[in-house]
C-alpha positions in Angstrom: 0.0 0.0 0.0 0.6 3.1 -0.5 -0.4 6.7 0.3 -1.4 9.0 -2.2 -3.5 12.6 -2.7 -6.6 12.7 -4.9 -6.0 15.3 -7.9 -9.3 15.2 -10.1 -11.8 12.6 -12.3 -11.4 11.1 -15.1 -14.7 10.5 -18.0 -14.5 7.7 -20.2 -17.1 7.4 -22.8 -15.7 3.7 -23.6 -14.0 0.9 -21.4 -13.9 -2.6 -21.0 -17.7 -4.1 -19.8 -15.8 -5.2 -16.4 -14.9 -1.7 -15.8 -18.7 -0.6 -16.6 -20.3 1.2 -13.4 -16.4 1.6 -12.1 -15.2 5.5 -11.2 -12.1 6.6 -12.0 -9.8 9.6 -10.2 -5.9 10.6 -11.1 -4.3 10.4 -7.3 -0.7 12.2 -6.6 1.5 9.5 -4.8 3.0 11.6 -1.5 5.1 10.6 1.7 4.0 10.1 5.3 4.8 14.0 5.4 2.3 14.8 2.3 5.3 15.8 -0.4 4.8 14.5 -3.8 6.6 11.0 -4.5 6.0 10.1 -8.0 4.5 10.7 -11.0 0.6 11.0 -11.1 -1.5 8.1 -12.2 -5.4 6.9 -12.7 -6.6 4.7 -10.0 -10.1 2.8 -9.7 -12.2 4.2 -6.5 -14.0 1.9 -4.7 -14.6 4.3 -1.7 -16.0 7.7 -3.4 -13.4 9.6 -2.3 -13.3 13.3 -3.0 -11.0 16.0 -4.6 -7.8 16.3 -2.0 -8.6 14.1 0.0 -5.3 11.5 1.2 -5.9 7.7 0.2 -4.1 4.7 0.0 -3.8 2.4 -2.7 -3.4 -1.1 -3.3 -1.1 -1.3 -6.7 -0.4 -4.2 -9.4 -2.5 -7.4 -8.9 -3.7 -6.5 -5.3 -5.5 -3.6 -6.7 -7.8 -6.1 -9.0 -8.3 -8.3 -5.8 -10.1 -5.3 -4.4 -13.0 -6.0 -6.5 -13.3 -9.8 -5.7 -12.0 -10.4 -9.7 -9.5 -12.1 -11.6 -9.7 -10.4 -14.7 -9.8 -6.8 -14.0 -7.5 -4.4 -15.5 -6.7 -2.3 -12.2 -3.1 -1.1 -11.6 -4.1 0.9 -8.6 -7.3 0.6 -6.7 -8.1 3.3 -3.7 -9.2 1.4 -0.8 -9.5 3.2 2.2 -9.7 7.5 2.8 -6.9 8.2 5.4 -8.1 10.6 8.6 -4.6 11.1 9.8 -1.2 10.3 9.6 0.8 9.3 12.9 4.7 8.9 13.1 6.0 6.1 14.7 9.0 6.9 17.0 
């Protein structure tokens, strides 16, 4: 998992049928401390999160297990809204 900041939406007017019903947002990867840490990407939203909002995200074949299937394409799936950030000392 990792953390990661939600930028906007993205519209698609055609996808795969197994992504049908499925919401889409570009998310900003960022540390513990909120700085950006990669490039942005387009991750699947399976908790309606909103426009800044911090996330984490299940990447690579995880983020397909989110949705209980095999076969969907998902490279990054948002799983969970983060409230706060703690560091451990």
């Amino acid at each position: 998992m990792r953390l990661a900041r939600v930028m906007g939406t993205v519209v698609m007017t055609q996808k795969l049928a197994s992504l049908t019903g499925q919401r889409f947002l570009i998310v900003q990867p960022v540390t513990a401390a909120g700085k950006s840490n990669g490039e942005p990407f387009v991750a699947l939203d399976t908790v309606s999160a909103g426009r800044g909002e911090l996330v984490s995200i299940v990447e690579k074949r995880e983020g397909a297990k989110a949705f209980g299937e095999n076969d969907l394409p998902s490279d990054g799936t948002i799983v969970a809204i983060i409230d706060e950030v703690r560091s451990v000392k």
